[in-house]
DRENKOL-760487 format. One record per residue (C-alpha): residue number from 1; residue in one letter; x, y, z. Coordinates in steps of 0.25 Angstrom, whole numbers. Layout:
residues N
<r><num>NUM</num><residuo>A</residuo><c1>X</c1><c2>Y</c2><c3>Z</c3></r>
...
//
This chain:
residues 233
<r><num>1</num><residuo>X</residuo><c1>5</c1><c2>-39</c2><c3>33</c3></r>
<r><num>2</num><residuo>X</residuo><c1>14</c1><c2>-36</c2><c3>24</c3></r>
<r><num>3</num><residuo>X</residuo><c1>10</c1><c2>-45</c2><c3>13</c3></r>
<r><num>4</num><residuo>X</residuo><c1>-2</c1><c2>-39</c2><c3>14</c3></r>
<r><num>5</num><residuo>X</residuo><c1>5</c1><c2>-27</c2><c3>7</c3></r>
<r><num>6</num><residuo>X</residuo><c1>9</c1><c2>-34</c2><c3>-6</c3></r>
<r><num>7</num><residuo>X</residuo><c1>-5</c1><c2>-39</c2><c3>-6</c3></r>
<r><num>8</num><residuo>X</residuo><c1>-11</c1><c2>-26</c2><c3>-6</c3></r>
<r><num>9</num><residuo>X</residuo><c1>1</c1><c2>-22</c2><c3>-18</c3></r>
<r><num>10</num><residuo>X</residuo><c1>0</c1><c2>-34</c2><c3>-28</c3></r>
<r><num>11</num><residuo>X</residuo><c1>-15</c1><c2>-35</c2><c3>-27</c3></r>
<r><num>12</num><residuo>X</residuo><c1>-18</c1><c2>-19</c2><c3>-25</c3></r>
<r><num>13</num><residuo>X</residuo><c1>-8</c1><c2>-15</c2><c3>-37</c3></r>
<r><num>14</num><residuo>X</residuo><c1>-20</c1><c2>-19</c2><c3>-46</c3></r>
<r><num>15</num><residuo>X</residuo><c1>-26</c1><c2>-7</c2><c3>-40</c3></r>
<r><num>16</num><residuo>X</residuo><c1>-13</c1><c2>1</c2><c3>-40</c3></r>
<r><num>17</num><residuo>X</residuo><c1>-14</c1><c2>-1</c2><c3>-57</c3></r>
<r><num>18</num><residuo>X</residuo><c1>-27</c1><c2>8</c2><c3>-56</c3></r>
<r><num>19</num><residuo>X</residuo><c1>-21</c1><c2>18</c2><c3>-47</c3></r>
<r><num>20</num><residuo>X</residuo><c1>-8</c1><c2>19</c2><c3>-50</c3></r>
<r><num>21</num><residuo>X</residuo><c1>-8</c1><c2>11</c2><c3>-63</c3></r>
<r><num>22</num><residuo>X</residuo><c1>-11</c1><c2>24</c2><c3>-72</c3></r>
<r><num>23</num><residuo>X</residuo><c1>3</c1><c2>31</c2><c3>-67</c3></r>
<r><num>24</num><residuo>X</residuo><c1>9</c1><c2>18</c2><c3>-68</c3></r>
<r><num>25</num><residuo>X</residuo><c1>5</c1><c2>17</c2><c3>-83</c3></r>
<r><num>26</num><residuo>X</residuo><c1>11</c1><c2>30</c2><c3>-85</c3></r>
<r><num>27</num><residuo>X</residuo><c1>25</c1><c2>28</c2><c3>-79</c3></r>
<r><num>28</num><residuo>X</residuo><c1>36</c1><c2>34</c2><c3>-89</c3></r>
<r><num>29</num><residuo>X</residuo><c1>42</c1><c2>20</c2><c3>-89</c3></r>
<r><num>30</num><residuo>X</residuo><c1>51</c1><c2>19</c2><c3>-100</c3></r>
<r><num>31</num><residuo>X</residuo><c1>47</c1><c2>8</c2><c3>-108</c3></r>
<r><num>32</num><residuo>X</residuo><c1>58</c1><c2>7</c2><c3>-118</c3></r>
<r><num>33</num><residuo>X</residuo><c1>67</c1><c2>2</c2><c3>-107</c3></r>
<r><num>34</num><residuo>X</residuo><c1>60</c1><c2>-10</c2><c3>-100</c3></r>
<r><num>35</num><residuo>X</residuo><c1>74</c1><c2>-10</c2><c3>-89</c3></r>
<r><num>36</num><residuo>X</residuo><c1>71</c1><c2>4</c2><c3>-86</c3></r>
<r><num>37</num><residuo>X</residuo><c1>54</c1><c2>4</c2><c3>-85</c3></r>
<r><num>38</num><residuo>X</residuo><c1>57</c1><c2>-6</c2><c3>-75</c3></r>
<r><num>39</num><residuo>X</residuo><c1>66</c1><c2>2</c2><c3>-65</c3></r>
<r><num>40</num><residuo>X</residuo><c1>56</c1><c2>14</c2><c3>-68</c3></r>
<r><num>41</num><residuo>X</residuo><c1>44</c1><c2>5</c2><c3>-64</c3></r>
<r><num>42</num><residuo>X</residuo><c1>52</c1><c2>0</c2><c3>-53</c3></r>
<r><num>43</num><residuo>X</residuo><c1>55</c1><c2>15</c2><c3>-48</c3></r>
<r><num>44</num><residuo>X</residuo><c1>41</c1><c2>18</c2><c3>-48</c3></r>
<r><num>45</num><residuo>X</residuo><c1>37</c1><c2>8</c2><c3>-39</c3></r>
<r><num>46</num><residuo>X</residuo><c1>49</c1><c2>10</c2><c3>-29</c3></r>
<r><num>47</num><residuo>X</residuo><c1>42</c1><c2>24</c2><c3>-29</c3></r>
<r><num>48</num><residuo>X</residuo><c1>29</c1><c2>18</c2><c3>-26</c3></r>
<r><num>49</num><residuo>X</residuo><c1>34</c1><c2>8</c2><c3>-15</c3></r>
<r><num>50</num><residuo>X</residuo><c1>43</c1><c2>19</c2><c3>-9</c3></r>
<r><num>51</num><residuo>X</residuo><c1>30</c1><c2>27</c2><c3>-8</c3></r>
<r><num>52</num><residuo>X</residuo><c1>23</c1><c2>15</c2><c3>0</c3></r>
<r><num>53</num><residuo>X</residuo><c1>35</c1><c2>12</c2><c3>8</c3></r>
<r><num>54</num><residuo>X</residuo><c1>34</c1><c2>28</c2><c3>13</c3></r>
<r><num>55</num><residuo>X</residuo><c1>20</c1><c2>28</c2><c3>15</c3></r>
<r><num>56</num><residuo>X</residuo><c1>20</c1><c2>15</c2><c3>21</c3></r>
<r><num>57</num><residuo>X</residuo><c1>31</c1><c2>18</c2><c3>32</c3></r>
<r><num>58</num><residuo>X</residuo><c1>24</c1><c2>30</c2><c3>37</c3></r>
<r><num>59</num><residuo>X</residuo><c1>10</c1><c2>21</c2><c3>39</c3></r>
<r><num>60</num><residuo>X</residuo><c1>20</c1><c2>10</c2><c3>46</c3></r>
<r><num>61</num><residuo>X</residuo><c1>24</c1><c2>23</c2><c3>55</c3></r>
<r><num>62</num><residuo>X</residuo><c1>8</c1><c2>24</c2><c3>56</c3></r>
<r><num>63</num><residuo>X</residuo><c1>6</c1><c2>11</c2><c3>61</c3></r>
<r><num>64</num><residuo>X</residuo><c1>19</c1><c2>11</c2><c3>70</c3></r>
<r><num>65</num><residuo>X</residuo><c1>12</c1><c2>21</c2><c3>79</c3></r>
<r><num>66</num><residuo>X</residuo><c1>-1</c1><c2>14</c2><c3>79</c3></r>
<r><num>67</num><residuo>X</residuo><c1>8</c1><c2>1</c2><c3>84</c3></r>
<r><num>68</num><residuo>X</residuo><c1>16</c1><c2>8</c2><c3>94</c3></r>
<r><num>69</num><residuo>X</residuo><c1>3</c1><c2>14</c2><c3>101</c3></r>
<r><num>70</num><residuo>X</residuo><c1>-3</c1><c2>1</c2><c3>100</c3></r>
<r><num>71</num><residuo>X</residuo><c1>-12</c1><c2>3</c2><c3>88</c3></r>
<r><num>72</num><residuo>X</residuo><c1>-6</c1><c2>-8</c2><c3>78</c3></r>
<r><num>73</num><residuo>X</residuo><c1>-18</c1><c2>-19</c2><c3>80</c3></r>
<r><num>74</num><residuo>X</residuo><c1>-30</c1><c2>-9</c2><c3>78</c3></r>
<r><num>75</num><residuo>X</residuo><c1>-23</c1><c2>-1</c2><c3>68</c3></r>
<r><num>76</num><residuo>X</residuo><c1>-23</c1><c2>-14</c2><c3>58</c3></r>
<r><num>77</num><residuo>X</residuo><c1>-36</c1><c2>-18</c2><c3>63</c3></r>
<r><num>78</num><residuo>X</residuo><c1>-41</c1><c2>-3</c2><c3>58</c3></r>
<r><num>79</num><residuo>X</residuo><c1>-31</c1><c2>-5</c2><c3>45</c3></r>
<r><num>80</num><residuo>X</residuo><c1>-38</c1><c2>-18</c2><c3>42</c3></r>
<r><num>81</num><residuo>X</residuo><c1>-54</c1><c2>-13</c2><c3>45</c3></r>
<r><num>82</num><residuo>X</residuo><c1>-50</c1><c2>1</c2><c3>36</c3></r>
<r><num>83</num><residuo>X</residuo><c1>-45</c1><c2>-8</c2><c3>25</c3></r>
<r><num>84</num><residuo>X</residuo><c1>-59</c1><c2>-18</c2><c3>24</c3></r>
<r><num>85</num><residuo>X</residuo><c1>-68</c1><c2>-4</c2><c3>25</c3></r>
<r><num>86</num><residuo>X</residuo><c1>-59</c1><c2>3</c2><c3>14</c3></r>
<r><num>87</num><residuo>X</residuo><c1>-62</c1><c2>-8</c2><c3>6</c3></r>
<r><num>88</num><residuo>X</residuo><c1>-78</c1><c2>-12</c2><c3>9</c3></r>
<r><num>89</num><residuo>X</residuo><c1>-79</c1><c2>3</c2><c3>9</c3></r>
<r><num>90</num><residuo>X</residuo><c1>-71</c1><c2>8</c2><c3>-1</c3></r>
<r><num>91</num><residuo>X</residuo><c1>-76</c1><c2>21</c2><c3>-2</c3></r>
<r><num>92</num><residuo>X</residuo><c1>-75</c1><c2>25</c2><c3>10</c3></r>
<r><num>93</num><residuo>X</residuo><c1>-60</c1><c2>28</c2><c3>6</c3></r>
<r><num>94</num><residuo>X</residuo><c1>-66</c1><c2>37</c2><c3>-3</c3></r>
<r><num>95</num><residuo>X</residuo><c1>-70</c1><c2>45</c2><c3>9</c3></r>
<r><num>96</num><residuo>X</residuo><c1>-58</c1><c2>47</c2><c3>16</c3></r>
<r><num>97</num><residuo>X</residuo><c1>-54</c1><c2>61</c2><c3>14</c3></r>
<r><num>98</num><residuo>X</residuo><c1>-39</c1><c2>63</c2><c3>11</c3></r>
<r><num>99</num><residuo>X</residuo><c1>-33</c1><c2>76</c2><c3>17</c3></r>
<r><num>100</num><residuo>X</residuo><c1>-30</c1><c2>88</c2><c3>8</c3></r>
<r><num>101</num><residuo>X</residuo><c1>-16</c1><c2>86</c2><c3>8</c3></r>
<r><num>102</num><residuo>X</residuo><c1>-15</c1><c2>72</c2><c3>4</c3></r>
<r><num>103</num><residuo>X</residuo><c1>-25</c1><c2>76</c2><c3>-7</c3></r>
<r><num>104</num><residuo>X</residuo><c1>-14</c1><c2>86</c2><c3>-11</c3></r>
<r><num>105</num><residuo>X</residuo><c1>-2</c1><c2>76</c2><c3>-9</c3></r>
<r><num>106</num><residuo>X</residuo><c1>-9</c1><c2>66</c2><c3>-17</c3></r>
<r><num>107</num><residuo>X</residuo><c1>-11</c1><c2>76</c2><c3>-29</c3></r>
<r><num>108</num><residuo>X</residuo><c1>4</c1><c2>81</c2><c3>-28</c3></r>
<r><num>109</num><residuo>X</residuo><c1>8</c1><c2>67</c2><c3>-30</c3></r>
<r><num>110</num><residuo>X</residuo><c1>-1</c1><c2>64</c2><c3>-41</c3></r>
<r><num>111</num><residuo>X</residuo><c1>4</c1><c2>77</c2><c3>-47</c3></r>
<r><num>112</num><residuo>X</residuo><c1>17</c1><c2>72</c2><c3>-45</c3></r>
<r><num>113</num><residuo>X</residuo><c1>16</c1><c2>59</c2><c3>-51</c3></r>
<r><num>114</num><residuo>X</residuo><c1>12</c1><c2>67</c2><c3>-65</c3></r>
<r><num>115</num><residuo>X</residuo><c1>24</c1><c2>75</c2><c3>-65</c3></r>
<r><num>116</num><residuo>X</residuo><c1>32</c1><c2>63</c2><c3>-62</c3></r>
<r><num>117</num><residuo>X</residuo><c1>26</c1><c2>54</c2><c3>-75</c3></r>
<r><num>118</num><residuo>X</residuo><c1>31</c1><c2>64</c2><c3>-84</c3></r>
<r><num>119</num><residuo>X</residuo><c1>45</c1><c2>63</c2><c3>-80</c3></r>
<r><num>120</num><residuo>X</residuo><c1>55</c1><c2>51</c2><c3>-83</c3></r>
<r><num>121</num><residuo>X</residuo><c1>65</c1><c2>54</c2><c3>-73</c3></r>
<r><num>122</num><residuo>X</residuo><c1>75</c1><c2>43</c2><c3>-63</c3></r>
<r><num>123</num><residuo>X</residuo><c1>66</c1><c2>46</c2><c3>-50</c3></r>
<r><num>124</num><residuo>X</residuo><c1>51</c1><c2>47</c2><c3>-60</c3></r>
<r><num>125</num><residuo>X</residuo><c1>47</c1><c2>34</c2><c3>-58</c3></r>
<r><num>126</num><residuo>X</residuo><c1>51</c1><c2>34</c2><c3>-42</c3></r>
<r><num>127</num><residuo>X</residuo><c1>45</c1><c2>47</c2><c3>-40</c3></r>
<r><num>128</num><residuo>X</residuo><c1>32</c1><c2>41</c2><c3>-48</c3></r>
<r><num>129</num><residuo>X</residuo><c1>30</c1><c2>30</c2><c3>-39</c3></r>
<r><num>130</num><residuo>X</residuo><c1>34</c1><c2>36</c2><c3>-26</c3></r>
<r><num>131</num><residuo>X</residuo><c1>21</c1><c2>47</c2><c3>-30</c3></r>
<r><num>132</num><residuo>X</residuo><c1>14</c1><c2>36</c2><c3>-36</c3></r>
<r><num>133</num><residuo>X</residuo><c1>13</c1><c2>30</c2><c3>-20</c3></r>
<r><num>134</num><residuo>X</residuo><c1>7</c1><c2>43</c2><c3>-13</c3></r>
<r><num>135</num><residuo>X</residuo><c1>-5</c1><c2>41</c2><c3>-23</c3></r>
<r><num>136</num><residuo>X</residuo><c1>-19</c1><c2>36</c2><c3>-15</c3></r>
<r><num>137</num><residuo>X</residuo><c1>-21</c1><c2>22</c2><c3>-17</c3></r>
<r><num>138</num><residuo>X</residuo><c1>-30</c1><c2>13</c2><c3>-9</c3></r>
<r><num>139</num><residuo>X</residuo><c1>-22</c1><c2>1</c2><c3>-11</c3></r>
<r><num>140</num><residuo>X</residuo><c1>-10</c1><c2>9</c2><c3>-4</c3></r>
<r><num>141</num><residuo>X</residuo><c1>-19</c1><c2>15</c2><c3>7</c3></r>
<r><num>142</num><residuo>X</residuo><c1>-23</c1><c2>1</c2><c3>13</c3></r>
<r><num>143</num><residuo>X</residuo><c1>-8</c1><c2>-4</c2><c3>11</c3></r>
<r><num>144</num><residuo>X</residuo><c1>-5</c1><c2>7</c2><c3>21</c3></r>
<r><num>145</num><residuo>X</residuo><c1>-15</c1><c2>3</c2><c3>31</c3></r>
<r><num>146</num><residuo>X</residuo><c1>-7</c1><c2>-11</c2><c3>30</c3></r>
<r><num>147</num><residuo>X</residuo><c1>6</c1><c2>-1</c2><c3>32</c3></r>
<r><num>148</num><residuo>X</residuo><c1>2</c1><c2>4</c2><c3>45</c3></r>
<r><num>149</num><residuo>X</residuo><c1>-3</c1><c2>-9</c2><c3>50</c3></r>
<r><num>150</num><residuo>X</residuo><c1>12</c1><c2>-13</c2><c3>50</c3></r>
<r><num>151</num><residuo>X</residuo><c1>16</c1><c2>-3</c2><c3>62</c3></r>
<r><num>152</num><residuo>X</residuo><c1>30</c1><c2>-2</c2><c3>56</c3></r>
<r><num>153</num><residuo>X</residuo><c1>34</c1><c2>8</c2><c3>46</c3></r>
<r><num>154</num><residuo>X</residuo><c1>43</c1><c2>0</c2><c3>39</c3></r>
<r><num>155</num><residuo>X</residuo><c1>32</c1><c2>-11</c2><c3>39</c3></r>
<r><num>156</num><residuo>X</residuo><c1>21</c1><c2>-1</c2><c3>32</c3></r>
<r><num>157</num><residuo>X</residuo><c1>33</c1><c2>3</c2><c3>24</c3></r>
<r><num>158</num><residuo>X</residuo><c1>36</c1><c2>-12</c2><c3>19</c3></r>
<r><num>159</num><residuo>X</residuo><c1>20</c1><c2>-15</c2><c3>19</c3></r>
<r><num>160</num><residuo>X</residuo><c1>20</c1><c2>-2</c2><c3>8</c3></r>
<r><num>161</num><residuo>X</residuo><c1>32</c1><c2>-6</c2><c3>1</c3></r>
<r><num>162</num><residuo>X</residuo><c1>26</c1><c2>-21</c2><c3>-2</c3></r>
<r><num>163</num><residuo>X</residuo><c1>11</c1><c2>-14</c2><c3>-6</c3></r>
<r><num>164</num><residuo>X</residuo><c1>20</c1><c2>-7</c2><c3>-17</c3></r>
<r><num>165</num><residuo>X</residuo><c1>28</c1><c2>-20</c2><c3>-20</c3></r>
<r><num>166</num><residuo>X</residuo><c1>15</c1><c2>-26</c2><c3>-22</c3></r>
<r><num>167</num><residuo>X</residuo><c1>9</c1><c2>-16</c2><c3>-33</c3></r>
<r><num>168</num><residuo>X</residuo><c1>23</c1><c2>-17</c2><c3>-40</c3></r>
<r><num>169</num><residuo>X</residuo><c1>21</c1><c2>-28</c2><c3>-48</c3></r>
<r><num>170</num><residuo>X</residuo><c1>7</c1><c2>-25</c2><c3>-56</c3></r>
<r><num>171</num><residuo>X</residuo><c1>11</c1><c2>-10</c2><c3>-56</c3></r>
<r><num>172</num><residuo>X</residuo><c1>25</c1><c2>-14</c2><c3>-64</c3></r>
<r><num>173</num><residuo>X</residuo><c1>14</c1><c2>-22</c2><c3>-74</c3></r>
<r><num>174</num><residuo>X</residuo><c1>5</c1><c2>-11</c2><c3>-77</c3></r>
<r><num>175</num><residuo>X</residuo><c1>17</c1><c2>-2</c2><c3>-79</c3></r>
<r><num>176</num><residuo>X</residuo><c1>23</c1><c2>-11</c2><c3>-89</c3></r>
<r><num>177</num><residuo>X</residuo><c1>11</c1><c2>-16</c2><c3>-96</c3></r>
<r><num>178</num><residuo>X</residuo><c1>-1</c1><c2>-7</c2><c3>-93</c3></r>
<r><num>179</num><residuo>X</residuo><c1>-14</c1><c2>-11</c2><c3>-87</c3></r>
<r><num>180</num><residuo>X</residuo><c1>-13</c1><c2>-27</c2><c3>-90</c3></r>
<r><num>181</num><residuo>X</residuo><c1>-24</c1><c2>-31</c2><c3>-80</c3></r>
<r><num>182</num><residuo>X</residuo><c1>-37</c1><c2>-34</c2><c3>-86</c3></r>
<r><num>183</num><residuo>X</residuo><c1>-49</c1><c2>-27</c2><c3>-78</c3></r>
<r><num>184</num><residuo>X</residuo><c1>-55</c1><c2>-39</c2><c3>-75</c3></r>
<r><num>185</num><residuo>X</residuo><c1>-43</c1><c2>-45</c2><c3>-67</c3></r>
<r><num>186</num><residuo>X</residuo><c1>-42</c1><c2>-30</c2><c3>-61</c3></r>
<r><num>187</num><residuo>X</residuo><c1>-55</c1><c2>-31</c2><c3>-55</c3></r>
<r><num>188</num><residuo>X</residuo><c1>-54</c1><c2>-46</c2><c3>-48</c3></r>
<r><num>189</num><residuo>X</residuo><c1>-40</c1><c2>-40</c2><c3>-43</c3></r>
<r><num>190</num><residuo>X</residuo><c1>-47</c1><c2>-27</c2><c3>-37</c3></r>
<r><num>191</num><residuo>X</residuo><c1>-57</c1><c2>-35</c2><c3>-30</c3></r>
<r><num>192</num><residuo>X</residuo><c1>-46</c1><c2>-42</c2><c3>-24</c3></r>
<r><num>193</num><residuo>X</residuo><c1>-40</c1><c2>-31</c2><c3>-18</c3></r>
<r><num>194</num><residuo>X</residuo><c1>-53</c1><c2>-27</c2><c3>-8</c3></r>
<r><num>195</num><residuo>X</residuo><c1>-51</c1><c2>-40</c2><c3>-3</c3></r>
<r><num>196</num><residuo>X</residuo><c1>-38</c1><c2>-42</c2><c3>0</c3></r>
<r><num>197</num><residuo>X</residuo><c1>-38</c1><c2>-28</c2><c3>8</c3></r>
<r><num>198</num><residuo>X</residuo><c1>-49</c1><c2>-32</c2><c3>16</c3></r>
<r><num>199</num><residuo>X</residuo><c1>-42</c1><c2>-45</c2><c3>19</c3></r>
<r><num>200</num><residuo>X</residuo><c1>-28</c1><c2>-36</c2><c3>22</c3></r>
<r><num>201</num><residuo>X</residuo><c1>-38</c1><c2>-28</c2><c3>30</c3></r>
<r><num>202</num><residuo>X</residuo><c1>-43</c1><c2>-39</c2><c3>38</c3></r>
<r><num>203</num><residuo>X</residuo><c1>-29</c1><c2>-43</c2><c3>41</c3></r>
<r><num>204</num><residuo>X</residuo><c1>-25</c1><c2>-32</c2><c3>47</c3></r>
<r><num>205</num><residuo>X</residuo><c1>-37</c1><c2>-33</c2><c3>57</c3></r>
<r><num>206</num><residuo>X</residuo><c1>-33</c1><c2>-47</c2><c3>60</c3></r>
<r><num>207</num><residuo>X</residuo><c1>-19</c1><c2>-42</c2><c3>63</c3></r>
<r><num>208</num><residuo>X</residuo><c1>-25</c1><c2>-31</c2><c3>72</c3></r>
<r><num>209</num><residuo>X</residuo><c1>-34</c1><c2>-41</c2><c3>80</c3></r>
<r><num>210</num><residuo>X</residuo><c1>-22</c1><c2>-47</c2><c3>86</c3></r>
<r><num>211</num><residuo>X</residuo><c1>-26</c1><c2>-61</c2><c3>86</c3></r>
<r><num>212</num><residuo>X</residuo><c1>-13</c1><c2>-67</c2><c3>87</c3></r>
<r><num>213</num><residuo>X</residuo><c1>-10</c1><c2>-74</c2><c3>74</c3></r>
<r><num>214</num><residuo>X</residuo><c1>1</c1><c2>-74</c2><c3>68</c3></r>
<r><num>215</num><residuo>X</residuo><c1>8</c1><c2>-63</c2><c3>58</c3></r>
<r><num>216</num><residuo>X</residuo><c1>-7</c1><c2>-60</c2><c3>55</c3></r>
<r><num>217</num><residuo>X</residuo><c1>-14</c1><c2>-56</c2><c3>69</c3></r>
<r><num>218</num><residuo>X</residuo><c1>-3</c1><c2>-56</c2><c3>78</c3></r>
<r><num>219</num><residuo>X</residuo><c1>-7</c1><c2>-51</c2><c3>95</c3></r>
<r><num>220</num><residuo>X</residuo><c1>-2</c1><c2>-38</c2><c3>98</c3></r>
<r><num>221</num><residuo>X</residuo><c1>13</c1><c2>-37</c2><c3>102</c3></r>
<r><num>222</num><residuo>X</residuo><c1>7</c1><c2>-30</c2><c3>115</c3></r>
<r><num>223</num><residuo>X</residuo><c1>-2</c1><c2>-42</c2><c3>118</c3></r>
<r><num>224</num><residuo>X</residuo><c1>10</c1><c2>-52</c2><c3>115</c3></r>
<r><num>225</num><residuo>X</residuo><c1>18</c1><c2>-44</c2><c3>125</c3></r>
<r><num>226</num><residuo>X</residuo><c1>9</c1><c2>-46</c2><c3>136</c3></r>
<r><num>227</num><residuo>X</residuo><c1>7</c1><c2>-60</c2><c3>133</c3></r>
<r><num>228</num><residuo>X</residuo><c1>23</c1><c2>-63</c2><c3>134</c3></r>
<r><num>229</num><residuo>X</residuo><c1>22</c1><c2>-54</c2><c3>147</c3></r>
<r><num>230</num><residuo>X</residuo><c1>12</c1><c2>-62</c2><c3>152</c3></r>
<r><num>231</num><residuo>X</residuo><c1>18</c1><c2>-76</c2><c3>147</c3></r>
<r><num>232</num><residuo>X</residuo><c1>31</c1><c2>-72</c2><c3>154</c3></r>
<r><num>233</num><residuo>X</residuo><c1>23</c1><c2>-71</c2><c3>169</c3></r>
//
């Protein structure tokens, strides 16, 4: 399941470039000193990733308690069917109304990122991505219903942490060179994405059914229980 994390990164990070690719762009890299853009780049994508990591521990926490009361198979059989309607329904995301004061968070962080790119400070570029990681994202959401279905909050930590390991590489690109992809290429690239969530998505239902395959639809540890219970009268 955690592969499926860096799938969502390499492939979705062609959707992070029209998100987050205007920011970016816009990074006060210093260009003149190629050693010194690159640990400014780096930073920034710490931030990012740290911001995953945070928000991905507390959906991992999330899924623990769903686990320890015996929830863990329905809740990645729901991850999974919310992830296909998202997609054959996308505006229905549209629809989901966000509460007033995540409305106000998110325009305190987007105000925050504009005071940030005028300065040229050690901790900028850190502070950039760490904001740049609280901004909505589509891509970001659907990795956290993956964080959630790994029950562990270090688990929905990593999971995050490889979705951001992911998107690394393309976002380095686009900072360095600008938008190299050519439109055409960015579409077919696009269309791939709905596909491959719906593909995660069905996964995660597998993995909730239980049907006793290995590493991807094991039984429940509560049914193996019983049938060692069982085995041993």
């Amino acid at each position: 399941m955690l592969l499926s994390a860096l799938i969502f990164g390499l492939l979705g990070s062609f959707h992070c470039i029209g998100m987050c690719g205007p920011i970016a762009f816009i990074l006060p890299v210093d260009r003149r000193n190629q050693t010194k853009a690159f640990f400014q780049i780096l930073s920034y994508h710490f931030g990012r990733i740290f911001t995953y990591a945070l928000i991905g521990l507390l959906f991992g926490l999330l899924g623990k308690g769903f686990y320890l009361f015996g929830f863990q198979q329905q809740v990645s059989i729901i991850v999974g069917i919310f992830m296909i309607v998202l997609i054959l329904f996308p505006k229905l995301s549209n629809k989901i109304p966000l509460s007033k004061e995540i409305s106000h968070i998110i325009l305190k962080v987007k105000s925050s990122l504009g005071k940030e790119l005028k300065k040229k400070g050690n901790d900028t570029f850190f502070t950039l991505g760490f904001l740049n990681g609280f901004l909505p994202c589509g891509l970001v959401y659907m990795a956290l219903f993956g964080a959630i279905t790994t029950s562990s909050s270090l688990y929905g930590s990593i999971y995050m942490m490889l979705f951001g390991l992911g998107t690394i590489p393309l976002m380095t690109i686009f900072v360095y060179l600008g938008n190299f992809t050519k439109n055409g290429f960015r579409k077919k690239i696009q269309k791939v994405i709905p596909i491959m969530v719906v593909f995660i998505g069905v996964l995660f239902i597998v993995r909730g059914l239980g049907l006793g395959i290995p590493y991807i639809s094991p039984e429940p540890v509560l049914q193996n229980a019983l049938t060692t219970v069982s085995g041993c009268h």
